[in-house]
Each structure stands twice: as C-alpha cells, then as structure tokens.
N, C-alpha and C positions, 0 to 999 in steps of 0.2 A: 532485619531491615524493615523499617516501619516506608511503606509504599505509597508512592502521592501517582494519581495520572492526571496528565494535562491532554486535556481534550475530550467531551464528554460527546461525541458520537455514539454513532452505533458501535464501534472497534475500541474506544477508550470505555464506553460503558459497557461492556463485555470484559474487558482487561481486569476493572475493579470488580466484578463479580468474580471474575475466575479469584484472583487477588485476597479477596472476602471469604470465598467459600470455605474456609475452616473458624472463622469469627475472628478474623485481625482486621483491625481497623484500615483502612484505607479513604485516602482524600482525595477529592474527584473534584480536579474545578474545571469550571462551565464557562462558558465567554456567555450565554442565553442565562438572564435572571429566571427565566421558566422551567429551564431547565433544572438548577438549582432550588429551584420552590417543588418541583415534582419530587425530583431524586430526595429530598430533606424532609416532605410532608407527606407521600405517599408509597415513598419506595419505589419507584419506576419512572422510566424515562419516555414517557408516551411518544415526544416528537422524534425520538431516533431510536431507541430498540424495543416498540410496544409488545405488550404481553411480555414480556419477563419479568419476575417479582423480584426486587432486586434485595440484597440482603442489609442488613440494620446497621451493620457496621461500615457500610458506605457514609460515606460525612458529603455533602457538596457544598463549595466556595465560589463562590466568583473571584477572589482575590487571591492574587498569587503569593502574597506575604503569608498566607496560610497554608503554602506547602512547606517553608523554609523550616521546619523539623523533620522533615522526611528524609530518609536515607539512601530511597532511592526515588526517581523520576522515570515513569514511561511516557514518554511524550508522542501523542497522536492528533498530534493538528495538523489543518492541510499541508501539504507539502511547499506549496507558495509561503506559507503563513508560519512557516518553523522557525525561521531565523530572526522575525522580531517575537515570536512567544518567547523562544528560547534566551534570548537577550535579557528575558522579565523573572528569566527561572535564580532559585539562589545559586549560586558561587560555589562550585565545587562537589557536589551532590553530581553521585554518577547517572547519568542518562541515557535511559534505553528507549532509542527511537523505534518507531514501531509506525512511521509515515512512510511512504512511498512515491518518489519521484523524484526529479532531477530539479534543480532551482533556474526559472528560468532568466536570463541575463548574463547568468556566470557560468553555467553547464554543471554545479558543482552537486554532486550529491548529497544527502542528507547529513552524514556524518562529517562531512566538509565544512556543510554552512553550521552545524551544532560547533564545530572544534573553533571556525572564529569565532562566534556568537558568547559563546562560552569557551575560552581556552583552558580553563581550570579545571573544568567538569569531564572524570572519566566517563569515554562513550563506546555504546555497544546498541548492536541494532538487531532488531528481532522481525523476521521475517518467512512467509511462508502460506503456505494455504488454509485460508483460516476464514472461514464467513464469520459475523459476530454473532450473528442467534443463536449457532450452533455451538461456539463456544461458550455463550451464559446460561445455554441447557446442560452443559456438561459433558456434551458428544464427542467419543474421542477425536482428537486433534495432534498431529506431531507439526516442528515447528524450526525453523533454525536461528539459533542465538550467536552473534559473531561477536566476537570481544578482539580484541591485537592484545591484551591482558590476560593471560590463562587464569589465573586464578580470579580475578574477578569473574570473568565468563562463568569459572565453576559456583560461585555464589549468586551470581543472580539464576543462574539455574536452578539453584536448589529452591533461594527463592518465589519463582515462577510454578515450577514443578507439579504438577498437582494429577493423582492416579489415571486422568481421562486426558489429559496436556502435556507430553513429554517433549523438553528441547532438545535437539542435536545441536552439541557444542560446534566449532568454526573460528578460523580467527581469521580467515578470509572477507573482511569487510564490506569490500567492494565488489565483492562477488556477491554476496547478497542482497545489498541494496542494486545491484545492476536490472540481477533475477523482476524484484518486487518491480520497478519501476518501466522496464519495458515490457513484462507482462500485462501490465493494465492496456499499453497500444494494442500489441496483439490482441486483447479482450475483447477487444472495437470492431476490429476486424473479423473476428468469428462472429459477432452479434451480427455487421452485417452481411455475413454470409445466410445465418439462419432467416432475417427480417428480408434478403431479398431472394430467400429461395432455392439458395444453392445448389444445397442437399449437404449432409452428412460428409460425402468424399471430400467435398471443398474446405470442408472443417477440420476435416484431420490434415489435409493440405496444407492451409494455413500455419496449424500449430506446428507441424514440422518445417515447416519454410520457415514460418513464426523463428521456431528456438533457434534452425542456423542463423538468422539474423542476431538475436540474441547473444549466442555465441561468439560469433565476430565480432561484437561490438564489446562484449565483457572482457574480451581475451586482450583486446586492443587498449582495456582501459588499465588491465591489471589484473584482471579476475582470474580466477582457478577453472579450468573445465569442470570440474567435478562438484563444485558448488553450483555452479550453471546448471549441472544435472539434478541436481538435487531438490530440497522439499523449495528452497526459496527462489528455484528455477523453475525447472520442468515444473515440480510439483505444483505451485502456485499456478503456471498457464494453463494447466491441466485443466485446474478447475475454473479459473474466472473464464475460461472460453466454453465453460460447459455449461454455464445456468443462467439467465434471469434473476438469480440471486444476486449477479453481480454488476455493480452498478454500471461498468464498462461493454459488461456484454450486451446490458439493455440500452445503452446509449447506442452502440452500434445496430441493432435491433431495429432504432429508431430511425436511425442513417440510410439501412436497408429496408426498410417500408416508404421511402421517402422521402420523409420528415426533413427538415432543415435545423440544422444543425444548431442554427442559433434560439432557434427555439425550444428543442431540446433539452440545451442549458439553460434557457431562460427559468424554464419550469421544474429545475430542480431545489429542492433545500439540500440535499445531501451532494458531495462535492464526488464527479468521476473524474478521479486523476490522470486516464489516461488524455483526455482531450488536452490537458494543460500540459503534461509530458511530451507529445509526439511532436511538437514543433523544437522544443526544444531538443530532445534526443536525436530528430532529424538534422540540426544544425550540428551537433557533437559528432554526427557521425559522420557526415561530410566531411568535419574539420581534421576528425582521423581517419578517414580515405575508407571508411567503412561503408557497401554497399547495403540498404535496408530497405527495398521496393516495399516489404508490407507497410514500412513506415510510412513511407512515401505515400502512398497510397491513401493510409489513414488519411495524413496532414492533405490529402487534398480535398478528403469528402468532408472533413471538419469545416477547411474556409470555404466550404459550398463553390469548388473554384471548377469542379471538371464534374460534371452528370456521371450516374454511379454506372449507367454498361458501359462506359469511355474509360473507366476506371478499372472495372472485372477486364476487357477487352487488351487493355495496356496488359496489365502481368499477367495474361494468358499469351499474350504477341510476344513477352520476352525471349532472344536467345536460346535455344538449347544448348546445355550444359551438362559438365559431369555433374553426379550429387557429392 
C-alpha cells in the first residue's frame, strides 16, 4: 500500500515518519505552504514537530489531487475540520482516521462524519496513547487499530507495523473513537487539578471518576467495556492526564493557575481538542441520560461561566454514592 497522510501537525508528521522509516515513499499534504516548503527543502517540520529530521522519502503537497494514487489515507485533521477535508479526499481509498473528537452540531463521531463525507471510502480508526515526538523518535508505542473489516484491519496493520509501533487489532469502532475523544475532556480536568494545586490524590481521583464517566457514556453509545479498558481508553487517559506534553493537560494547567480560557486558546497555533469536545459530549450525554459531572465541570471553566473553588467545591458537595 503506497501511504498518503492528510494533516501535517505534530501527529500527521510523526505518522509519515513512522510510515517512512524503512525508505517507502510517503505524501504528506499540508493546509500551511510553510509547512510544505520546510518538510520538501529541509526535512523538518519546525512549526509543529521541531528537532526531528524527518526522512527523504516524505514528499509534501498542499494539494489534495496529489494524494489520489495512494492506497491508503491516514487522515489527522482537527476534528471539527474532518468532514470538509475528508469531502476533498479521492473516492474510495480506505481511511484511517487517527483525529479525535466528536463533531460538534450533529454528536456524530469521527468515522460517522468520514462514512457520509466519503461513503465509498473503507474506514478504520487508529487510536491510543501516543505523543508525536515520541513516536518520530522511534520509542516504543502500542496502539489500537479498529476496522468492522477484519481483513482489511489485518492489512493496514501489517502496513503500519513497525518493531518500536505494534497495533492491537478491534473491530469495536466506536469504542475507540469514544476512548480518544473523551479522554482529551478528562486531560483538562487533570491539568487543572495539577495548575490549581490539588495534589496527586485529586488526580488519580479524577482519572478514576474520569474513565466511569467514560464508561457510561461509551457503553451507552455502543462501545465494548473492554475496549474502554484498553490502550484507546484507559490507556490513552492515562497518559494525557499525566504530562504537559499534552496539549489538553496544559490547557487545563492554564484553567487552574487562573488564566482565562479564552485566552488560552486565543494563543495557541496547535489545536486542544478537548475544549471543542466537552460541550459537545456534554450535550450527547445528556441527550442519553448519561451522568458526566467531570464533564460538566470542564464545560463550565471552559465558558469562564462559574470561578474554579465554586467548581472543585460542587463535585466535592456531590451525593455519596456506591462506586
């Protein structure tokens, strides 16, 4: 399979290297012509994954009629922005999403809004704990690949594959993309745990309150428990609530040192998906009778609507309950 990625971030220029590292060609288009002139003239993507040398057989485009010989598509544009990229992608060329979030308007997740956008294009979604430096250094990484196709899943597996990167197959879809998308809210929530002080105990609180919410809400859409548990569940909250690496835990970070929220995003170039998920996931879960107080939570220090001790004070006042 000769391999195209759409979306040259930090996470799509990390894909093309893993992709690359045995000398196969690989296309990499860019929405940034800078981006393109980096990745084509110097080998490297300074504005989204600096210091890594990227390899020679990376090709960059801006134009999407230059993926349409590829055989496969990993598409990692923002989550908002998948359904008109994907619209642009060619016709029938299988698609491995590898964005994160729910689409806001329609509730629909990512392989939702690929299957109308593209109804021709087999889809499969790769999901999981994964920072991008880490994977275009080569540090081992496992990962979950969900296909509803078993034998395709086993091909792009093989495809992807690489001795430091191993996928666990899945045909559980929606359990994966659930995992990715509401672990970015939770992210927010642990960042601001750590930016207002918490401590540690509040963090692993979180993550555990975090995944039953998770839980109930994946199970409620269709998901598997045991994909929920897994690298593109647990695995993934694990780590984005554990580091500043991750964009969502530093946004939350910023929520809990005070900062305002709109400011926060004003000053990013790199996109944290959770802030654009929690308001939408918060309505999905309402609309499925799904209780999500961390959610809740989030979405109100996001629209700066409630001061953050009136916030920690609320879900420390809740109910006691069984676990």
């Amino acid at each position: 399979m000769k391999a195209g990625v759409i979306g040259a971030g930090a996470w799509g220029t990390a894909l093309a290297q893993l992709l690359a590292a045995d000398g196969q060609a690989v296309r990499l288009w860019a929405l940034e012509a800078e981006v393109v002139d980096a990745v084509n003239g110097s080998q490297e993507n300074p504005l989204y994954l600096p210091g890594i040398p990227l390899s020679p057989s990376i090709a960059a485009t801006g134009a999407m009629a230059d993926m349409a010989d590829c055989d496969l598509l990993l598409v990692v544009s923002p989550a908002q922005h998948l359904r008109s990229v994907v619209a642009q992608a060619p016709a029938g060329v299988p698609l491995l999403l590898c964005s994160k979030g729910i689409e806001a308007g329609t509730s629909l997740l990512m392989s939702e809004v690929a299957q109308q956008a593209q109804p021709r294009s087999p889809i499969a979604v790769l999901s999981g704990p994964t920072f991008a430096h880490e994977v275009a250094r080569g540090l081992p990484t496992a990962i979950t690949l969900a296909c509803e196709d078993a034998a395709l899943g086993q091909r792009l597996a093989e495809r992807i594959a690489r001795p430091a990167f191993r996928p666990y197959l899945s045909d559980d879809v929606i359990g994966a993309e659930i995992g990715g998308a509401v672990k970015n809210v939770l992210a927010i929530a642990c960042g601001v745990a750590e930016g207002a002080g918490l401590g540690l105990n509040a963090r692993a609180a979180l993550i555990s309150r975090g995944f039953a919410e998770m839980t109930r809400f994946g199970l409620a859409r269709g998901a598997r428990a045991e994909t929920l548990g897994g690298l593109s569940g647990l695995g993934d909250l694990v780590l984005t609530c554990s580091s500043t690496n991750s964009r969502n835990f530093s946004l939350g970070k910023g929520l809990g040192e005070g900062q305002a929220a709109a400011d926060l995003l004003a000053n990013r170039r790199t996109v944290a998906e959770g802030a654009f998920t929690a308001p939408v996931l918060r309505a999905a879960a309402l609309s499925a009778g799904v209780e999500m107080p961390v959610v809740d939570a989030v979405c109100a220090l996001l629209a700066d609507a409630v001061p953050l001790a009136q916030v920690i004070d609320a879900l420390l006042a809740r109910p006691l309950r069984p676990e």
